[in-house]
C-alpha positions in Angstrom: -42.9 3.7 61.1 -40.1 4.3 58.7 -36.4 5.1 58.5 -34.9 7.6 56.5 -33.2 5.2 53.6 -29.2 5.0 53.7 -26.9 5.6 50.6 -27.1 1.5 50.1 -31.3 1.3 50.4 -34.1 1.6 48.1 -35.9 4.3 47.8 -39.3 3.2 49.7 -42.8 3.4 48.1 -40.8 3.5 44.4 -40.6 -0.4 45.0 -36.9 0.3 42.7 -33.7 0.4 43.9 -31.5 3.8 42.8 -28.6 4.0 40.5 -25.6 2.6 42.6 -27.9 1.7 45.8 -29.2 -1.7 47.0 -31.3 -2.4 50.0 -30.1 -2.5 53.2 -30.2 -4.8 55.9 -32.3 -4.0 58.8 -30.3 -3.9 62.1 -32.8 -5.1 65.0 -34.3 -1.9 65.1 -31.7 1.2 63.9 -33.1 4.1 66.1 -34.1 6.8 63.8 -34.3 10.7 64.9 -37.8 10.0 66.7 -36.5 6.9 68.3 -36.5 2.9 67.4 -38.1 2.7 63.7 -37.9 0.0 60.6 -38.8 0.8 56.9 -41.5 -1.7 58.0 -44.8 -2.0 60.8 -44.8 -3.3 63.6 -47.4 -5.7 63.0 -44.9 -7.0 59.6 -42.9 -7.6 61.7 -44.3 -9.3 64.6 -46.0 -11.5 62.1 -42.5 -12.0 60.5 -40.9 -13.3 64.2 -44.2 -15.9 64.2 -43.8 -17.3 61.1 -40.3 -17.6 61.2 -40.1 -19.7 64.5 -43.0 -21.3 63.7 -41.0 -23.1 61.2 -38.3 -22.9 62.7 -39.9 -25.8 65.4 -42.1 -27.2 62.9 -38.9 -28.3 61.0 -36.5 -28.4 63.6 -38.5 -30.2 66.3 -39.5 -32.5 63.5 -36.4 -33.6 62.8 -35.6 -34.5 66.6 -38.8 -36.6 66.3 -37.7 -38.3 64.0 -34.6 -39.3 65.1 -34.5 -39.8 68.4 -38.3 -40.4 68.8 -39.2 -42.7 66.0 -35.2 -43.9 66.3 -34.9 -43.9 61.9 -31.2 -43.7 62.2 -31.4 -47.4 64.3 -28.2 -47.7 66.5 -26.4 -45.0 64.8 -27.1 -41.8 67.6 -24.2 -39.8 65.8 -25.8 -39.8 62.2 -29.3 -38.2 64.1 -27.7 -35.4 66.2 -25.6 -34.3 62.7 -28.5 -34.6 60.9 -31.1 -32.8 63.5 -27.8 -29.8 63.8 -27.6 -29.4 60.3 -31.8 -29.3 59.8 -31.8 -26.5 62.0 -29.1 -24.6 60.7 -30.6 -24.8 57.1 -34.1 -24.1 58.2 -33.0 -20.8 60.0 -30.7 -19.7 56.4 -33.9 -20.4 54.9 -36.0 -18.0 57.7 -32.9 -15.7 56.9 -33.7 -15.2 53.8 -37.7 -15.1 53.9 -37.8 -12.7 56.9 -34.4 -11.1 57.4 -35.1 -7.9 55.7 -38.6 -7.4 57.3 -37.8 -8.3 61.2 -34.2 -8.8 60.9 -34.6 -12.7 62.0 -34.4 -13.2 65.6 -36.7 -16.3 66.1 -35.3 -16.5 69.6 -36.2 -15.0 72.7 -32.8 -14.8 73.5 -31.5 -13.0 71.0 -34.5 -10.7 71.0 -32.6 -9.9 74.8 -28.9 -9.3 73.3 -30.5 -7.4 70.7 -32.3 -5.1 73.3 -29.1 -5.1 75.7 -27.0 -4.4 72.8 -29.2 -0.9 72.1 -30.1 -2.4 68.8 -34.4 -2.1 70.2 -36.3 -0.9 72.7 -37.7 -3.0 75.7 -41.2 -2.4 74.1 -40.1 -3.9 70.9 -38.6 -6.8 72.3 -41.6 -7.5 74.4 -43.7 -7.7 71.2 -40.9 -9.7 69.7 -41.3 -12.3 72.7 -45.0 -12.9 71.9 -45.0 -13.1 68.6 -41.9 -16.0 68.8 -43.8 -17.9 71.6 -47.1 -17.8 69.8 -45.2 -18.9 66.5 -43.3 -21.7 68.1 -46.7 -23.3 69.9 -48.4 -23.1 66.6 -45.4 -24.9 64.8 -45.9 -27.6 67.6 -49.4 -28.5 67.4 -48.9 -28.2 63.2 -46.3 -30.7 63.9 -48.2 -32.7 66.7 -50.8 -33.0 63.4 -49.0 -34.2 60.9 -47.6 -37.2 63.2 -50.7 -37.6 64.5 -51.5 -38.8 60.6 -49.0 -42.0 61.5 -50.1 -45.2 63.4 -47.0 -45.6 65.0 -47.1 -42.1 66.7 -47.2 -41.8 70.2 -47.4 -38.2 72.2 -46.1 -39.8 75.6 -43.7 -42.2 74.1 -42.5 -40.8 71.7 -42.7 -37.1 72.3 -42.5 -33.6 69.8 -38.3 -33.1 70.3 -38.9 -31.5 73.5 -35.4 -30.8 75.8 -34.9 -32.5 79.2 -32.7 -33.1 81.0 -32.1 -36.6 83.7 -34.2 -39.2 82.0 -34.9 -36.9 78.6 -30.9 -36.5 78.1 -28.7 -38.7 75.8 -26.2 -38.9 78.4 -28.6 -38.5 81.6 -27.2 -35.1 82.5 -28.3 -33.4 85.6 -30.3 -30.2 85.7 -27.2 -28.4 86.7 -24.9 -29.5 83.5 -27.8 -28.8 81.6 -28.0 -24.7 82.6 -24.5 -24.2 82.3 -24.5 -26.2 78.8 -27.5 -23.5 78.0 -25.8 -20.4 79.5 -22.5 -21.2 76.9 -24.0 -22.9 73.9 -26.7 -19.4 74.1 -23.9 -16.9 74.6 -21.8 -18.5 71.5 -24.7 -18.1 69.7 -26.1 -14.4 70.4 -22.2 -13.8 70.3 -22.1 -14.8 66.8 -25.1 -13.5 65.4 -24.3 -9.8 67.1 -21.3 -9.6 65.1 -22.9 -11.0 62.5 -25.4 -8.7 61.4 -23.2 -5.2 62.3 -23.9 -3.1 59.7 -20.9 -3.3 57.7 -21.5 -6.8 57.6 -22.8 -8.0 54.4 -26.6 -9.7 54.6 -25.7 -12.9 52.7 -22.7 -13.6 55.1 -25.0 -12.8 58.2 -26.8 -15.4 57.3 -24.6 -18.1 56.8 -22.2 -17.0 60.1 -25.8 -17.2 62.1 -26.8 -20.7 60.7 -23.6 -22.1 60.8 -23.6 -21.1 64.5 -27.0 -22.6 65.4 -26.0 -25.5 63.8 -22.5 -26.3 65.7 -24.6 -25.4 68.9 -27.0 -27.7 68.4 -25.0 -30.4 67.5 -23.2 -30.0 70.4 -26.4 -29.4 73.1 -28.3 -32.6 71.8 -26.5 -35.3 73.5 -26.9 -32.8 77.1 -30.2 -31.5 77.0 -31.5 -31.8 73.2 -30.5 -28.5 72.1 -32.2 -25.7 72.9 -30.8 -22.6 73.1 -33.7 -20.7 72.1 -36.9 -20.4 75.0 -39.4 -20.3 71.8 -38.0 -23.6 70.6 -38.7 -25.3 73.9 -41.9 -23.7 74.8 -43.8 -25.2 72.4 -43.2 -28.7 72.2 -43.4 -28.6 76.2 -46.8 -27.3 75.8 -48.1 -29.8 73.7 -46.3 -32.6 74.9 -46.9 -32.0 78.8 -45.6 -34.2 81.5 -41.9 -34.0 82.3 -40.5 -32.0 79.4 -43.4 -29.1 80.4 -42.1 -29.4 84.6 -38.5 -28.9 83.3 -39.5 -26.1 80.3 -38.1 -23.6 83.3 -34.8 -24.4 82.5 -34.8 -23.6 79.2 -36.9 -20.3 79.1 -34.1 -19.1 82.2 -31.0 -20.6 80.8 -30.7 -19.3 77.1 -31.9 -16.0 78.4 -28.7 -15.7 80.9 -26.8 -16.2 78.1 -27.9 -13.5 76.4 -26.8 -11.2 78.7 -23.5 -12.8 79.1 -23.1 -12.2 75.4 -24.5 -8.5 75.0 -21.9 -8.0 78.2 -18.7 -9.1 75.6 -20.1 -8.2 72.5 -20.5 -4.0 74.1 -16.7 -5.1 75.9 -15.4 -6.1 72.6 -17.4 -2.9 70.9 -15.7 -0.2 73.1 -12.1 -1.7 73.2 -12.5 -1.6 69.0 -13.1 2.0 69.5 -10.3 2.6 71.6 -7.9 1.0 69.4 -9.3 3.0 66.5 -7.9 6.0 67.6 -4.2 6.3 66.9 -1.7 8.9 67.7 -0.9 11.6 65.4 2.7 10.3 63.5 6.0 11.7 64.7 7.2 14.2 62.6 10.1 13.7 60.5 12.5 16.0 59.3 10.9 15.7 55.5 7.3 16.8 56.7 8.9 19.6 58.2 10.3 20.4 54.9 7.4 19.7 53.3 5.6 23.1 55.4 4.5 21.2 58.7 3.9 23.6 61.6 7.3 23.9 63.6 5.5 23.2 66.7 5.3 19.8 65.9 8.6 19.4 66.0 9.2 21.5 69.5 12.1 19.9 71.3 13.7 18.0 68.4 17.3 17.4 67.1 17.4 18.0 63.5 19.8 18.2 61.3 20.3 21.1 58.5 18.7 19.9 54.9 20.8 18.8 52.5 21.7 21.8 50.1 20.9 21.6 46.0 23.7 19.0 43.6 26.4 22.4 43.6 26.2 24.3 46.2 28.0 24.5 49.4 26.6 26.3 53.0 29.7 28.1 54.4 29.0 29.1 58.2 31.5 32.4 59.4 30.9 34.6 61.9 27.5 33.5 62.2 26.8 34.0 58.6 25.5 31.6 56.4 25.9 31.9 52.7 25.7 29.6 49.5 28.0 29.3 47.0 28.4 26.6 44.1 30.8 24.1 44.9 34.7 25.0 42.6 35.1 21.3 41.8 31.0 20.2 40.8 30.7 18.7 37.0 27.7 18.6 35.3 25.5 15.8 36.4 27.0 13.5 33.3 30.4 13.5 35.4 32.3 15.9 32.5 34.2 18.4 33.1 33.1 21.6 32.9 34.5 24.1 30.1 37.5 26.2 31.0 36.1 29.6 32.6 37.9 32.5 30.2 41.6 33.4 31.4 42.2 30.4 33.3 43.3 26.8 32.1 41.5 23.5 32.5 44.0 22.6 35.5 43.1 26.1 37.6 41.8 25.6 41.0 41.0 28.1 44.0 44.3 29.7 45.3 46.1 27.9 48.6 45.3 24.7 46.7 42.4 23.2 49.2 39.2 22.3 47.4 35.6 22.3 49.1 34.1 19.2 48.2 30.3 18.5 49.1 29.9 15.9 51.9 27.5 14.4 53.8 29.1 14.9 56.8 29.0 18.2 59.2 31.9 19.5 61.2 30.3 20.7 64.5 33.4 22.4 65.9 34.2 23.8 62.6 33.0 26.8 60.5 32.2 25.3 57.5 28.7 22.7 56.5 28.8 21.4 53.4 
C-alpha cells in the first residue's frame, strides 16, 4: 500500500527527493482515502518492528546482565542502573534512526496500543505489530542467551537474561502491587511522550531524541522496582528463555505497560481536543478605525462612537441639524506661518463679532457646534 506523498515527501519510485521537498515522517499509520496506508508494505514493516526490538533486548537486556547479573560495576548499584537507562535510550535513537521512516518505531506493544487508541492504526495493524515485536524480542533473547552462553562464568538460573521481577527479583524487594502501579505510570510517561513526539509537525530528528530521552529516564527510574520494563516485548523474551520465576511473574508486565497505554491515549486525545478548543478565538472587537477603514456597520451595532476627527483645517459646524465643513479662519500652513493677507483685508483682520473657531479635540454635546 501507499500514500499519496505530502508537500515535504519524496516523490516515491523516483528514489529523489523534489525541489524544496524532503521526506516525511511516517505517523503510525496516516489513514489515506482507502483507509490506514504507509508508503511502505506491510511485511517492511512488520519485519522493521522485529528487528528493531530484537535489538532493542539484545542490547538492552544485555546490559542488565551485565550489571546486575555478572555484578561489573562491584558495590556501585547506581553506576549500573545509569548505565543500563542510558543503553536503552541510545539503542532505541539508534532503532529511530534505522527503522523510523519504514514502521515509524514502536518496538513496544504498548505503544503499538496508544498508537491504535490514538487513531493513528487500525486494530488489524496493531495486531501484526504485536507479533512481529514479540517474535523480535524472543529472538534477541536466545541471540543473547548465545553469546553468554560463550562465557564460563555464565549461569541461566543464577544469573539470568535481565528479566523483570518483582519480590525476590527487585532491587528493593517491591511487592507485585508497587510494581503495577510503577508500570502503569512509568508506561503512560512514556506513550505520553512519544505521542507528542512524533505529531506531525514535529520534526523527525527531535522525535527521536524526546522518545529516547524518555525511555531512558523511565528506565532509570523502574530498575531499582521491578527492572524496568515498560514495554511487554522487552519482558517476554528474556522470561521465555530464562523460565522459572521471572516467566510466572511475565503477567505483570504484558498487563501493566498495556494499562498505561490507555491511560496515556486517554490525556494525549484530552490534551488534543482542549488544543483545538483554544484554537479558535473570537472574532476582534471593532474599533472605531476599522470602521473607518470600510468594516461592515453591523459589526459595530449597539456601539458608542465618536464622530472622526476632521482633515488639519477644517471645522464640522452642526445647525439645525445640518452639518457642513468649512476651513478653520485662524489655521496656518503646517510650518506654523502665517498665511498671506487675503486681498482687501489686513494681516490683523479676523471674522466680525471678534470670536474665533479654533479646532479642538473636544465636542460640546449641548452645543451646536463640533470642531
Amino acid at each position: 500500500m501507499s500514500v499519496k506523498p505530502t508537500a515535504m515527501e519524496a516523490e516515491p519510485g523516483t528514489g529523489q527527493s523534489q525541489p524544496g521537498r524532503r521526506r516525511a515522517w511516517p505517523q503510525f499509520g496516516s489513514p489515506g482515502p482507502g483507509g490506514t496506508a504507509l508508503d511502505t508494505s506491510m511485511a517492511r514493516r512488520y519485519s522493521a518492528e522485529l528487528i528493531g526490538t530484537g535489538l532493542l533486548v539484545f542490547f538492552g537486556a544485555g546490559m542488565t546482565t551485565v550489571n546486575f547479573g555478572f555484578r561489573a560495576f562491584g558495590s556501585s548499584v547506581a553506576a549500573g542502573i545509569l548505565l543500563t537507562g542510558l543503553t536503552f535510550g541510545l539503542v532505541l535513537l539508534g532503532v529511530f534512526a534505522l527503522i523510523g521512516p519504514i514502521s515509524g518505531c514502536h518496538v513496544n506493544p504498548a505503544v503499538s496500543l496508544g498508537a491504535c487508541l490514538a487513531r493513528r492504526m487500525t486494530v488489524l495493524e496493531m495486531v501484526g505489530y504485536w507479533i512481529a515485536q514479540m517474535i523480535g524480542a524472543l529472538l534477541g533473547a536466545l541471540l543473547l542467551w548465545a553469546v553468554l552462553l560463550s562465557s564460563p562464568f555464565y549461569s541461566r538460573s543464577r544469573i539470568g537474561l535481565g528479566a523483570n521481577g518483582y519480590d525476590r527479583l527487585s532491587l528493593l524487594h517491591a511487592s507485585g502491587g508497587g510494581a503495577f502501579l510503577t508500570e502503569v505510570i512509568l508506561t503512560a510517561v512514556l506513550v505520553l511522550v512519544i505521542l507528542g513526539a512524533t505529531r506531525r509537525d514535529v520534526a523527525a530528528p527531535i522525535a527521536g531524541v524526546a522518545m529516547s530521552v524518555a525511555l531512558a529516564l523511565v528506565i532509570i527510574m523502574g530498575i531499582p522496582i521491578d527492572g524496568g520494563s515498560v514495554n511487554p516485548a522487552r519482558s517476554f523474551g528474556p522470561a521465555i528463555v530464562v523460565g522459572g520465576l521471572p516467566l510466572s511473574q511475565l503477567w505483570l508486565f504484558l498487563v501493566a505497560p498495556l494499562v498505561g497505554a490507555v491511560l496515556a491515549a486517554g490525556v494525549f486525545l484530552l490534551f488534543s481536543q482542549v488544543g483545538e478548543a483554544a484554537g479558535v478565538r473570537a472574532q476582534p472587537a471593532m474599533t472605531m478605525a476599522g470602521a473607518e477603514e470600510g468594516v461592515p456597520e453591523a459589526a459595530t451595532a449597539g456601539r458608542t462612537t465618536t464622530a472622526p476627527a476632521m482633515p488639519p483645517g477644517t471645522q464640522r459646524v452642526v445647525s439645525g441639524g445640518t452639518t457642513q465643513g468649512a476651513p478653520s479662519a485662524d489655521q496656518g500652513p503646517a510650518s506654523g506661518q502665517q498665511p498671506p493677507d487675503a486681498p482687501g483685508r489686513g494681516a490683523s483682520a479676523s471674522p466680525p463679532g471678534g470670536n474665533r473657531l479654533k479646532q479642538s479635540a473636544a465636542t460640546r454635546r449641548g452645543g451646536e457646534t463640533i470642531v
